[in-house]
Residue frames as qw, qx, qy, qz and C-alpha x, y, z in Angstrom:
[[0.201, 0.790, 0.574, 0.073, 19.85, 68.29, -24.16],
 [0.348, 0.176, 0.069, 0.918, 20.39, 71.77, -25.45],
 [0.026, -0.901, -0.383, 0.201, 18.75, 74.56, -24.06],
 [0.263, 0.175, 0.258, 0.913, 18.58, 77.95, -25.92],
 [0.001, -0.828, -0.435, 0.355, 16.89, 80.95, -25.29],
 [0.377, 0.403, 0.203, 0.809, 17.02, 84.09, -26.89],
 [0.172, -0.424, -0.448, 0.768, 17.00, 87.17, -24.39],
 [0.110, 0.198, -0.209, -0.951, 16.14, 89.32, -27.29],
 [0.107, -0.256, -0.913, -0.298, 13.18, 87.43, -28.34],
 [0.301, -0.328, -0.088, -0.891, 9.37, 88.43, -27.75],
 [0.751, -0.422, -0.471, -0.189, 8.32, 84.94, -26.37],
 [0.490, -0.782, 0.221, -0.315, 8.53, 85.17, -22.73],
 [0.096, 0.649, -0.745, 0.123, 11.28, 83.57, -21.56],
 [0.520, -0.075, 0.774, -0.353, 9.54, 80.90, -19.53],
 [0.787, 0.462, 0.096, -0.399, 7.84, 79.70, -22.64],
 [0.710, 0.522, -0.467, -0.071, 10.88, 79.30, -24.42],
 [0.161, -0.213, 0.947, -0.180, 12.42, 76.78, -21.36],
 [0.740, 0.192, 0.532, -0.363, 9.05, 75.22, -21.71],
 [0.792, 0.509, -0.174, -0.288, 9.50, 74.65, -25.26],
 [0.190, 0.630, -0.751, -0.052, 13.27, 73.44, -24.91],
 [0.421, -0.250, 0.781, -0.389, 11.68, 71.23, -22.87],
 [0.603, 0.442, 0.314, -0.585, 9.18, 69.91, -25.14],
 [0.571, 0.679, -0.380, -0.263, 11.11, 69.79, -27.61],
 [0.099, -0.445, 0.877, -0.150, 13.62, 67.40, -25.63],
 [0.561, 0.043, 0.693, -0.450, 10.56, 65.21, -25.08],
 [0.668, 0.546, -0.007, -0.505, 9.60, 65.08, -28.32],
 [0.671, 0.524, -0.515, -0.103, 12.59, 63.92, -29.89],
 [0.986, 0.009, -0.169, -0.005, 13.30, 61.72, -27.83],
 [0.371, 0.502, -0.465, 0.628, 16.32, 63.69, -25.74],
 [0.527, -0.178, 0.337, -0.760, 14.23, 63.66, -22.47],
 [0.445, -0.031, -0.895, 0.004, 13.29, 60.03, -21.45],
 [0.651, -0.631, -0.155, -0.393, 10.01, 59.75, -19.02],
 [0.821, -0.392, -0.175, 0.377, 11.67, 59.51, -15.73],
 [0.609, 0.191, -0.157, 0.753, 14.39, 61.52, -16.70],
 [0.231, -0.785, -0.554, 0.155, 15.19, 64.37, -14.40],
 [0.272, 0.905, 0.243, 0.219, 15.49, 68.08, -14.71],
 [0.458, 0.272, -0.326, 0.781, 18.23, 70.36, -13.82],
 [0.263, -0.703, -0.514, 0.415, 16.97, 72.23, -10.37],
 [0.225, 0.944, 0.199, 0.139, 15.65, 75.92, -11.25],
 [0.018, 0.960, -0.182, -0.211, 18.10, 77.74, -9.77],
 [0.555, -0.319, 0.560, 0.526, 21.46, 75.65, -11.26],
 [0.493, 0.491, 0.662, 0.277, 19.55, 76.42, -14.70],
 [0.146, 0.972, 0.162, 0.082, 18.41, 79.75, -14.24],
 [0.300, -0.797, 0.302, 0.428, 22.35, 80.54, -13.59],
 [0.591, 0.061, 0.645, 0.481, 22.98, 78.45, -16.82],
 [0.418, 0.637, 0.577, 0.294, 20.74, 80.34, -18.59],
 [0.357, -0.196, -0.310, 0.859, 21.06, 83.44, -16.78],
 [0.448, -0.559, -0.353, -0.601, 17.34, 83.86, -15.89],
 [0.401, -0.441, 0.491, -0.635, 15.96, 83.77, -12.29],
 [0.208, -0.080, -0.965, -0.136, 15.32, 80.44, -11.41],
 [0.409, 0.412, 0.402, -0.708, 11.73, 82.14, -10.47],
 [0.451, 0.560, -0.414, -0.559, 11.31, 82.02, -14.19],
 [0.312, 0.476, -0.796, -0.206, 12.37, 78.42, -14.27],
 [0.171, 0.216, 0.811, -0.516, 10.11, 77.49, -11.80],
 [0.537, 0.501, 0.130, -0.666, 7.37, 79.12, -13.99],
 [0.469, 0.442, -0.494, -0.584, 8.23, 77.28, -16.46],
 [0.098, 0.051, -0.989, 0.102, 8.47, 73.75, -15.06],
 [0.345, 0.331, 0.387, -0.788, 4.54, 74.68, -13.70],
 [0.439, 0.436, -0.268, -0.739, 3.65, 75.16, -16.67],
 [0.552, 0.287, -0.766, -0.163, 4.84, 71.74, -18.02],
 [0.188, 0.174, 0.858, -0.446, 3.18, 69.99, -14.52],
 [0.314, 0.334, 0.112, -0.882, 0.37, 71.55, -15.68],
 [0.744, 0.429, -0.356, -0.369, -0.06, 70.44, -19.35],
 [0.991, -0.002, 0.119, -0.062, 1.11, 66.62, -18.02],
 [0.637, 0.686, -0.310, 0.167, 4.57, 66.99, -19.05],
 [0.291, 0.437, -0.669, 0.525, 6.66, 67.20, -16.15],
 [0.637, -0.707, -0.296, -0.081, 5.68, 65.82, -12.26],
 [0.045, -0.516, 0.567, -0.640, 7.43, 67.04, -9.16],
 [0.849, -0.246, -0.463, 0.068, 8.04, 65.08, -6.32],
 [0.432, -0.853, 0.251, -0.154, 9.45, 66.31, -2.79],
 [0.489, -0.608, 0.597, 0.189, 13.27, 65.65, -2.59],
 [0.624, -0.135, 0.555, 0.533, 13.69, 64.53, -6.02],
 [0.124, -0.473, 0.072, 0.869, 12.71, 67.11, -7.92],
 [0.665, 0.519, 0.206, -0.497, 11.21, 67.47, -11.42],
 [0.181, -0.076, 0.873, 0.446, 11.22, 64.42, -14.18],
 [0.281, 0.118, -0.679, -0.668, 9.76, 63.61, -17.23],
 [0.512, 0.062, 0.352, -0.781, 6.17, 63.02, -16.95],
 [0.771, 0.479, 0.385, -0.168, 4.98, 61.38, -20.33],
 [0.543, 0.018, 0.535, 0.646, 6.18, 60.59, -23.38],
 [0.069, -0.122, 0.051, 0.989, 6.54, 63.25, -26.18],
 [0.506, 0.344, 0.420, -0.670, 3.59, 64.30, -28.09],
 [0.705, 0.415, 0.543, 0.189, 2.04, 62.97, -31.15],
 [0.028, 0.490, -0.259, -0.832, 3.55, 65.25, -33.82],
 [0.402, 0.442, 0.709, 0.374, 1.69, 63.18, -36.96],
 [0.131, 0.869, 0.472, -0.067, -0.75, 66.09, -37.12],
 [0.237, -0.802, 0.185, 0.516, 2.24, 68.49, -37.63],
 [0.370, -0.204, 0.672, 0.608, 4.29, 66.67, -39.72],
 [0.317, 0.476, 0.806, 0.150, 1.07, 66.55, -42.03],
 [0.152, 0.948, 0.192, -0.202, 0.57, 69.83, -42.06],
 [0.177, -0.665, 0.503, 0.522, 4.47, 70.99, -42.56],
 [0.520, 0.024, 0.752, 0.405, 3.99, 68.70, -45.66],
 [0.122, 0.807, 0.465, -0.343, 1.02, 70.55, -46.60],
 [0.113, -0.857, 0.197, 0.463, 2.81, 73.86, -46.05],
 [0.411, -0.326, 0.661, 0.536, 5.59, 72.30, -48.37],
 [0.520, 0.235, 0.765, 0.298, 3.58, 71.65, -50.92],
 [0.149, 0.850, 0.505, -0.028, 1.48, 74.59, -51.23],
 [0.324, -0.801, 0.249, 0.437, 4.82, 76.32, -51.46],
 [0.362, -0.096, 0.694, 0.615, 6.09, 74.61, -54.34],
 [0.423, 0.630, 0.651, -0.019, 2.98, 75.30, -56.12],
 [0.056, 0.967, 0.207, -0.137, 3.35, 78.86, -55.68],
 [0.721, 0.540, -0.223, 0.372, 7.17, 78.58, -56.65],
 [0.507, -0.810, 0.258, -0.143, 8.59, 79.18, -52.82],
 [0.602, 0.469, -0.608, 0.219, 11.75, 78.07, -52.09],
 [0.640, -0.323, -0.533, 0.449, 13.27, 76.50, -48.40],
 [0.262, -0.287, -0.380, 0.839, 14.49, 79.87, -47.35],
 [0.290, -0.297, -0.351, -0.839, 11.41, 81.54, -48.46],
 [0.663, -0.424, -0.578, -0.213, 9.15, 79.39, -46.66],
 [0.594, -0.412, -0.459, 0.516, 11.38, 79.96, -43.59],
 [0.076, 0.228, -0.090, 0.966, 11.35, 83.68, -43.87],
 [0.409, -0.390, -0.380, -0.732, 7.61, 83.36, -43.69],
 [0.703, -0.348, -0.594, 0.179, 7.63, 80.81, -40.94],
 [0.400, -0.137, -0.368, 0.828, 9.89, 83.41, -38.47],
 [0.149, -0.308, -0.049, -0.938, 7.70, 86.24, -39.37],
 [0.651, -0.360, -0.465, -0.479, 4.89, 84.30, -37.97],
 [0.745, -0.499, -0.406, 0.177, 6.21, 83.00, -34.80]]
């Protein structure tokens, strides 16, 4: 699985391990069961605190994604989420772009400004 962060970024750091995660789950890099890297061998990968990485695994207990378990640490909770309701929209988006005569890297300019 690939994990990326961007120090320079506005989303809080924990958010964006929560998303790598997510994202792993989603597609189908991340297998229920499967189990996490322990906070602090991450947070030196990433070079975050593994306080941070701990916040972020929380998080993802939290919202059903991830369980913890004493002595074996944190694994894949559930499978990913439904994306239909995305993909439907990003089609949407696409379309209502072509109308208006957007191109790919248009649409993505707009997308980044938003998020």
């Amino acid at each position: 699985m690939r994990w990326a962060i961007d120090h320079t970024s506005r989303e809080r750091l924990q958010d964006q391990i929560a998303d790598c995660v997510r994202r792993g789950v989603a597609t189908g890099e991340l297998d229920v069961g499967e189990q996490l890297p322990p906070a602090a061998e991450l947070g030196a990968a990433l070079s975050v605190d593994r306080n941070t990485v701990l916040a972020a695994y929380r998080q993802l207990r939290d919202d059903g994604v991830l369980e913890f378990r004493r002595g074996r640490g944190a694994r894949v909770a559930s499978g990913g989420p439904d994306l239909s309701a995305v993909t439907e929209a990003a089609r949407s988006l696409v379309a209502t772009a072509r109308l208006h005569g957007l191109g790919r890297n248009e649409l993505i300019r707009i997308i980044k400004e938003l998020t």
